[in-house]
Each structure stands twice: as C-alpha cells, then as structure tokens.
C-alpha positions in Angstrom: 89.0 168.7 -6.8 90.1 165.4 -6.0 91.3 163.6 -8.7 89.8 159.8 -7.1 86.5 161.2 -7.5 86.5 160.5 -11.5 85.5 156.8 -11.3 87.3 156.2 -14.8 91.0 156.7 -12.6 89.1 154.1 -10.2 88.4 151.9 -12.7 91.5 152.1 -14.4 94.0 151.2 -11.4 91.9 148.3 -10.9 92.3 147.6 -14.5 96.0 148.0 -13.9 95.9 145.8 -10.8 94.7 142.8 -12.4 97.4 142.7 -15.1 99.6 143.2 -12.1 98.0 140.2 -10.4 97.7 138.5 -13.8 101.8 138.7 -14.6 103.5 138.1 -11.7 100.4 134.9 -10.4 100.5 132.3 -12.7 96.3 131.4 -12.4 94.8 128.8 -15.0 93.0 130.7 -17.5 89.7 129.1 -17.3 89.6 129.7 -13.5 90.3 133.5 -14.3 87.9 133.6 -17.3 84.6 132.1 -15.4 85.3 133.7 -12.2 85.4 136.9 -14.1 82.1 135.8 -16.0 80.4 135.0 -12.8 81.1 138.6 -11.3 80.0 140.2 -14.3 76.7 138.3 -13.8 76.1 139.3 -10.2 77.1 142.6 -10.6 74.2 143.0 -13.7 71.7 141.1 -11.2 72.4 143.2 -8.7 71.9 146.4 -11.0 68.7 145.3 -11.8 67.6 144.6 -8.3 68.1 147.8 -6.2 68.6 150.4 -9.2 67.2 153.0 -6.5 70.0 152.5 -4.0 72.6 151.8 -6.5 74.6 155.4 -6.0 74.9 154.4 -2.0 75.4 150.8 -2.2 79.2 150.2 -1.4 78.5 146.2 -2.2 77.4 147.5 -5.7 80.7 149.4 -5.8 83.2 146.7 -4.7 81.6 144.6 -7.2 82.1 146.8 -10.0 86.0 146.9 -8.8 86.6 143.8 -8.6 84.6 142.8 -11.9 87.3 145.2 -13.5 90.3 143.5 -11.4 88.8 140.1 -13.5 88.4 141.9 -16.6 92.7 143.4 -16.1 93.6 139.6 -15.4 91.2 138.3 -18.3 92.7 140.9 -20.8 96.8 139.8 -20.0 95.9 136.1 -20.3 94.0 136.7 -23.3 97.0 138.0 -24.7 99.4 134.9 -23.4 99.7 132.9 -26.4 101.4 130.0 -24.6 98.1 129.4 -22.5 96.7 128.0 -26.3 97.3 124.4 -27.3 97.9 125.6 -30.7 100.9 127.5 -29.2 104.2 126.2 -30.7 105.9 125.4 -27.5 102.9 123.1 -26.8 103.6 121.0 -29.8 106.2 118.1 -30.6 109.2 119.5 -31.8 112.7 118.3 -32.4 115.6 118.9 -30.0 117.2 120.0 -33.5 115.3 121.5 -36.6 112.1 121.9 -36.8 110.0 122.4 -40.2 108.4 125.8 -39.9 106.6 128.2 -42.0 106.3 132.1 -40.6 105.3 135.8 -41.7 107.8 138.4 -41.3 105.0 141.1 -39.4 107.9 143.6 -38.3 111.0 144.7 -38.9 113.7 145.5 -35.7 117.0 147.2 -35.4 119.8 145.5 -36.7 123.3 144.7 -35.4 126.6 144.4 -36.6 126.4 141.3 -37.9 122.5 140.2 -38.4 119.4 141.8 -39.7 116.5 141.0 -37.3 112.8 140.8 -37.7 109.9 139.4 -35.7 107.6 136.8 -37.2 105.0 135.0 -36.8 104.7 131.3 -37.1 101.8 129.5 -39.1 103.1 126.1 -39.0 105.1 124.4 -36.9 106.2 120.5 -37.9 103.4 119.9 -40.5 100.7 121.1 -37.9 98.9 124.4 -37.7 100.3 126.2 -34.9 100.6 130.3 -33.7 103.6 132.0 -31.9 106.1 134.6 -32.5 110.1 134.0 -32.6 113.2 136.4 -33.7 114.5 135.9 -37.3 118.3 136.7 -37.6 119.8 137.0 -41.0 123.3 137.3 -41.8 123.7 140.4 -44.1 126.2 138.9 -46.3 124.3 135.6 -46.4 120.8 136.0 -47.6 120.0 137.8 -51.3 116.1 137.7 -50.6 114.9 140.8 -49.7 112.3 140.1 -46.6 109.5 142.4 -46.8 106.4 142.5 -44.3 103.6 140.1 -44.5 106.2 137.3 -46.8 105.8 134.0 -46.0 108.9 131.7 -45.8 109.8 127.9 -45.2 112.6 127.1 -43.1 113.9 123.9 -41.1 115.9 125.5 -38.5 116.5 124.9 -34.7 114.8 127.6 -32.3 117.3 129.0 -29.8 116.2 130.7 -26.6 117.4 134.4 -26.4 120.3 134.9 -24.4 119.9 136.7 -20.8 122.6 139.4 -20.4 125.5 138.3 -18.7 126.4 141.3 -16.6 124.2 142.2 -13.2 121.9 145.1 -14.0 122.7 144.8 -17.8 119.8 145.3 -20.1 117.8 142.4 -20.3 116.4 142.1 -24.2 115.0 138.6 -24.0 112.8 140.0 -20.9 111.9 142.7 -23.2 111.1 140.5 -26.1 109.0 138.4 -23.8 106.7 141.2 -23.8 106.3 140.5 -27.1 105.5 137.2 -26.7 108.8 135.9 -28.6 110.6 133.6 -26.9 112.6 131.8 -29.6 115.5 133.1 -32.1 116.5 131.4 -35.7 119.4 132.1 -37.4 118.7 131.7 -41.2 120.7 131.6 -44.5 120.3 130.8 -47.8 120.7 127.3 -47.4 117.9 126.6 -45.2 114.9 129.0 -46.3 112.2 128.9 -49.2 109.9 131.9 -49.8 106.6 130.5 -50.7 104.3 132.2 -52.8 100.6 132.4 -50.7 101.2 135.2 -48.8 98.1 137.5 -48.4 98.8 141.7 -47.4 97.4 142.9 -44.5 97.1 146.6 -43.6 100.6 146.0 -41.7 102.3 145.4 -45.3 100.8 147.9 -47.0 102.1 150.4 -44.3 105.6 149.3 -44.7 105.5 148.9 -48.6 104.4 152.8 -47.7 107.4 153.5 -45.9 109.5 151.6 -48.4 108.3 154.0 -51.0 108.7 157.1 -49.1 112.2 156.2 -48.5 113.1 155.5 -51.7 111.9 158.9 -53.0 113.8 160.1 -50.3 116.6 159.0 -51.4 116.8 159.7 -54.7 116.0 163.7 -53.8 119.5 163.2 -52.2 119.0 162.8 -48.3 122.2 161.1 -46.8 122.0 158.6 -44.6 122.0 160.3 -41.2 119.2 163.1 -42.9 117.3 160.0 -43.5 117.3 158.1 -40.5 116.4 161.0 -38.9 113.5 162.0 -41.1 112.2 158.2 -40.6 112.3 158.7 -36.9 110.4 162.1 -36.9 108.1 161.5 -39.7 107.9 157.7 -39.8 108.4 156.6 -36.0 110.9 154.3 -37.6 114.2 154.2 -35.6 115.7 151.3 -36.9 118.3 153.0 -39.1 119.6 155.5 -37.1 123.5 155.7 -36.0 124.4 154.1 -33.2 126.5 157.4 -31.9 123.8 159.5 -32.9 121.3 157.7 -31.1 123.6 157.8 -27.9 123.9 161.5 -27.9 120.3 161.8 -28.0 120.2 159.4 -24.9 122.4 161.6 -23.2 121.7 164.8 -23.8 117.9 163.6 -22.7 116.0 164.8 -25.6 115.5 161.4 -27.4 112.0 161.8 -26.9 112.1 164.1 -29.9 113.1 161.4 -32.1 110.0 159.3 -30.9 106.7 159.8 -32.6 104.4 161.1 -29.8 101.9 163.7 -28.6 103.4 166.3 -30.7 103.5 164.9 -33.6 99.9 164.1 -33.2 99.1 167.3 -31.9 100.6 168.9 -34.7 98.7 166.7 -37.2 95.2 166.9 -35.3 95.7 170.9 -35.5 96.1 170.7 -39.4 93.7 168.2 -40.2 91.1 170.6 -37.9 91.9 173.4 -40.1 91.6 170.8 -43.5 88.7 169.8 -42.8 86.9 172.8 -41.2 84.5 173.1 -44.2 82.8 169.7 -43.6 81.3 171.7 -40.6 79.0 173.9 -43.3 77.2 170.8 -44.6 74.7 168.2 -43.4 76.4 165.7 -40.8 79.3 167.6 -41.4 79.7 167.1 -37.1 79.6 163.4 -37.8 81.7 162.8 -40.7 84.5 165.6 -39.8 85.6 163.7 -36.2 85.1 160.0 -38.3 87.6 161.4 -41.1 90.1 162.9 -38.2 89.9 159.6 -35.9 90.3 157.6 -39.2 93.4 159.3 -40.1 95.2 159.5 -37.2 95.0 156.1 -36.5 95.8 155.1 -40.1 99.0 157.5 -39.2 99.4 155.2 -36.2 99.6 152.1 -38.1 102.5 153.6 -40.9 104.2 154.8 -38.1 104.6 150.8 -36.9 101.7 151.7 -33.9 105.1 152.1 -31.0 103.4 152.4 -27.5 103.9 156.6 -27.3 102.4 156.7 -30.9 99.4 154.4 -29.8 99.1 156.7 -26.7 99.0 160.0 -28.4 96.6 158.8 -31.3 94.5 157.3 -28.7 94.2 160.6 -26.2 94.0 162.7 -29.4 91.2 160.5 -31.1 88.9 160.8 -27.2 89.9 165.0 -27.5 88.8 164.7 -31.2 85.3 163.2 -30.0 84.5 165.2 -27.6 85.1 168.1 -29.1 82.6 167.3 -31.8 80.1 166.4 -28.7 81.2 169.9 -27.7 81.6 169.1 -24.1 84.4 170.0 -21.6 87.6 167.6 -21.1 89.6 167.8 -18.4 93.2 166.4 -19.3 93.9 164.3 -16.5 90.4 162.1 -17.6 91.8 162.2 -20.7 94.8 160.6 -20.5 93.3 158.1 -18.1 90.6 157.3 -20.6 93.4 156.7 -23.3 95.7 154.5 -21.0 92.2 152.4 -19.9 91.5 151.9 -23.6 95.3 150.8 -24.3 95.5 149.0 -21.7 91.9 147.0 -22.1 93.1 145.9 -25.5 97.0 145.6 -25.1 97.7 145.0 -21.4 101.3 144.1 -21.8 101.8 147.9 -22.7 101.8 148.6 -19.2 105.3 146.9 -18.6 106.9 148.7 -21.7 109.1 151.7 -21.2 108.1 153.7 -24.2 104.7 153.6 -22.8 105.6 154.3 -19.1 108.0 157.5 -20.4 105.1 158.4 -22.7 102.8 158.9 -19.7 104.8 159.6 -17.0 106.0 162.9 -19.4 102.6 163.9 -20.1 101.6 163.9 -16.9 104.7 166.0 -15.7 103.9 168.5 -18.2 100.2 169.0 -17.6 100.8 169.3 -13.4 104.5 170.4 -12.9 105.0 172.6 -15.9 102.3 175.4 -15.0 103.5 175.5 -11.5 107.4 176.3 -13.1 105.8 179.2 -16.1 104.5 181.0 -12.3 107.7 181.3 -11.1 108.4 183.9 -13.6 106.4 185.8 -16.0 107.9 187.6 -18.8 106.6 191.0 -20.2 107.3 190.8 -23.6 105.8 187.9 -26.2 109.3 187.1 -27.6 110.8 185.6 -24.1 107.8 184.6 -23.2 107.3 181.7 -25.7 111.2 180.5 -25.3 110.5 180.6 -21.8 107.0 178.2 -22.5 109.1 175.8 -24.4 111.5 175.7 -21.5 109.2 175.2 -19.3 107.3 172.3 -21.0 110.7 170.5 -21.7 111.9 171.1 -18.0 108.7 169.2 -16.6 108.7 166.6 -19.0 111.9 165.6 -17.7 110.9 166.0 -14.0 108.3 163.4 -14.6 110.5 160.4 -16.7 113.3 161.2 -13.5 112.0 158.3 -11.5 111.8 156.0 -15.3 115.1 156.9 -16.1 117.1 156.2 -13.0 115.2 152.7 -12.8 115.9 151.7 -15.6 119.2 153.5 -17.4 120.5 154.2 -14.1 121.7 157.6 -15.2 120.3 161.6 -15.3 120.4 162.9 -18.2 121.7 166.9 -16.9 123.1 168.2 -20.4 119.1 168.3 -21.4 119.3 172.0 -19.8 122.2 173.1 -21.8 120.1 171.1 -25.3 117.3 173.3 -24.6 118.8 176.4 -24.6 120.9 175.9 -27.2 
C-alpha cells in the first residue's frame, strides 16, 4: 500500500506548499485571492463538463492541485493581519506614545522581572484599528490584577522585540511573529486605565476556569512545584513551572509529558466512551453520543489555552470519534493527515510552530517505527511485556522528533533511555 495513493496526503502537501509559497513570497493578496477564485471556477466548469472522464483526466487532477496550492496561499494571507488597512502599523502613529486601548486574550510565561501577556488592540490613536503586541508589566509596579478578555487604556510607545544577540540563539521575536505580534509595551501604573466595557468571550471564561481550579488547589495544600506541575498535565498551562525543573525535563527528553497531547486526549476520549455508552440504547443515541464527545473535547481544548499538540490531538481524536459512530474503518496515517489538513486550512501558521511539528513528527514515529522495535523481541509473560510496550512507544517517539530537536535545540536528549526505565 502506497501511502500517495490516499488523495487527502496529496491534497494536503499541496495545502502545505502554498503556505510555503505564501511565507517565504511576498504576493499582493488580491492577486492571490482572485487567481485562487478563478481556479476554483474552472475547476467546477470543468467537473461539470466531462463528469465521465473525470477519474482519467490528468488536466482535471492538476487543477484540483493547484486550486488547493491557491487555497494554502489564500488561507496564510488571510491570517496576515498587516495586509488589512485597519492593521495598526498601517495607521498614523507617534514616533513616541501612542493612545491605545487593548484586550488581554492570553497570558505567557513570565521572567524575572516582567509579567507578560499578549493582547489585542481595539483602538489605536482614536481610530478603530486590529493587531496584537506583547504587554510587559513590572511585578512590583502594577496592583491591577490583568485577567483575560479586560480591557485597558494606555498611552505608551510600542517597541519592536529585540532579535537575540548571539548566532544560533533562540530567536523569540521570530517566534512571536507567528503570532502576529510584532510590537512590545512596557506598562505601569502611571500610564494605564482599566475601562469598564469589556464583554467575556469563551477564552475568559476558560481562564476564570483555570483561575478557580487553581485556587482550590491551593487551598487543599498543593506547593508550588505540585501545582505547576498539575497545571501543565491537567491544564496545558506551563507558565508557572520552575525554570530548573523545566530544564531537566528538556534534558532528560521527556518534556513532552508535561505537554497536553494525544494521551491526554486519548485517555479522556476512552472515559467519555465508557460515560456515555448508555446514549447508545436510545433513539439518535449514534448522533447525539459522537456530538456530546466532539463537544467536549474541544471545549477541553479551549481551557487547556488550544496549544498546537492540544489542537492536534483534539482534532485527530474528534475525526476517530466520527468515524467510529459511521462505523467505518480508519487507517491512522489518513487520520492524522485529515487532522493536520483541517489545522492547517484554518490556522496555517501552525505549520511553522515547533509544538506542532514535535506533535506530528512523534505520532508519526510511534505509529511506523514503534511496531517494527516491539518485533525485535517478544516477551512471554504479560508483566514484561507491557514495560516493554511503553518502552517501545517512548523509544520511537523520540526517533521521530531526532531530526526537530537537533534543528532546532541543537542537542540529543540521551538520558531519555535511562528516564524511561527508571
């Protein structure tokens, strides 16, 4: 079985190759747009035309790639904000302070000095305007507490984020960029007014969630390190986690386990299965049990802050979820294509993130390397067998985020082995 044959994987690295094309060629939008438009229209002429020959038309096929090339280049410059006039980059501003209102929307890992969030701007200069910049707030500085979806004033001069000053050092306003922030504040008390129109959105109420699950937490008498562990695990929240601890993750190469991912998921999807097995006794019980499980898991998604190996798992779960309840065969590798083409249609910068490219990269060392390493030896008895499963299914993980991890950490994480078995 080839795996090109599945035309989703076709249209998928098409998909891909038009972000490709779409971030590294600066193309005016509109250009993009109607030429994408236009192929879309031939191609459904076509279609209609010679439905009979359609399976051995090779025209109709190179349409239907390069329609999708259009749609990948389409989808990332949808998703540049500073192509739109409203952008705040596009507007007057000062070479000073600028009079800005924003929306705290998430909040980041601090350092030692500042707490950090992203936000969003509304208005920029007494005009209407979109964009997202870094907030940094001095912790000894600022009493108000900055919560998610609060809306603040400010007049405060936008800094850019500073590249790293070393060769091959970690580049975090590349990484931001991403993100589409390309601006830092540094605010105080002096020079910010919280306003009181803000409106929740489904983002708020999820970390007004965590907030409250923290706080019980807390008072059943978690320490700090428990904690920040817990909210990594349970929470996807890694914000608060020790800097040391977070290291010896790093090197020991099992920080995966700290990142809210296919397991997790899998682990949830296999007790909400067993929940909600009842529903299957009743009328539409098929339909309503996979609408309640999707519904779930992707509300799960958004508490735990919707990271790119959360989104991936809750995705490839949620297409498992259906077509079990069509009750027809899935074979993992369409899968996992189906869920990166979904991702990826929606969120194209994903595919330059390194939480997603680990995410995937793992999975798909697991589902081809690891049964190929469980041959090489198979145990008699139950109770080595299933150490020597896990083993097996950490060992290929690892074998497929090698080529991830020397790219970009520049380092091989070889105490992993000595983790597992301990």
């Amino acid at each position: 079985m080839k795996l090109l044959n599945f035309t989703i994987i076709k249209l998928t690295i098409c998909l891909v190759i038009g972000i490709l094309l779409a971030h590294f060629i600066r193309l005016d939008f509109y250009v993009v747009l109607y030429t994408t438009i236009s192929l879309v229209i031939c191609l459904g002429v076509y279609w209609l035309l010679i439905k009979s020959k359609i399976n051995r038309s090779i025209f109709f096929g190179s349409l239907v790639y390069l329609c999708m090339v259009g749609v990948g280049m389409t989808s990332y410059n949808l998703q540049d904000e500073t192509l739109r006039p409203e952008h705040y980059t596009n507007q007057n501003s000062s070479d000073n302070y600028n009079a800005i209102v924003f929306k705290i929307e998430e909040r980041l890992k601090p350092d030692s000095y500042n707490d950090k969030y992203i936000a969003s701007i509304i208005a920029f200069n007494d005009e209407e305007a979109i964009g997202q910049v870094l907030i940094n707030t001095r912790r000894d500085s600022i009493p108000i507490q900055f919560n998610v979806d609060d809306v603040f004033y400010t007049k405060a001069e936008l800094k850019t984020i500073q590249q790293p000053l070393n060769p091959y050092q970690f580049d975090y306003s590349k990484y931001l960029e991403l993100d589409q922030v390309y601006h830092q504040m540094y605010l105080n008390t002096g020079n910010i007014l919280k306003l009181s129109d803000s409106k929740s959105t489904i983002y708020g109420y999820a970390d007004a969630l965590r907030t409250t699950i923290n706080t019980k937490l807390i008072a059943a008498g978690f320490k700090k390190d428990a904690l920040s562990i817990m909210n990594a695990l349970l929470l996807g929240q890694r914000q608060s986690i020790d800097k040391t601890i977070y290291n010896n993750y790093v090197d020991s190469g099992t920080i995966h386990i700290l990142a809210v991912s296919g397991l997790h998921v899998g682990i949830i999807l296999w007790i909400l299965n067993f929940l909600f097995r009842p529903l299957l006794y009743i009328k539409y019980g098929h339909f309503i049990r996979p609408f309640i499980l999707v519904c779930i898991l992707w509300s799960f998604a958004v508490i735990a802050g919707l990271s790119p190996s959360v989104t991936r798992a809750v995705t490839m779960f949620s297409v498992i979820s259906i077509a079990m309840h069509l009750k027809r065969r899935t074979n993992i590798y369409n899968t996992l294509v189906i869920s990166a083409f979904i991702i990826l249609l929606f969120k194209p910068t994903f595919l330059f993130a390194v939480g997603f490219q680990m995410s995937y990269l793992a999975v798909l060392g697991i589902v081809s390397v690891q049964p190929i390493i469980y041959r090489l030896w198979k145990p008699k008895y139950w109770i080595i067998d299933k150490p020597w499963q896990i083993f097996t299914v950490t060992l290929a993980a690892q074998v497929g985020v090698v080529p991830i991890s020397l790219f970009y950490f520049h380092q091989f994480p070889g105490l992993f082995l000595f983790r597992i078995l301990s």
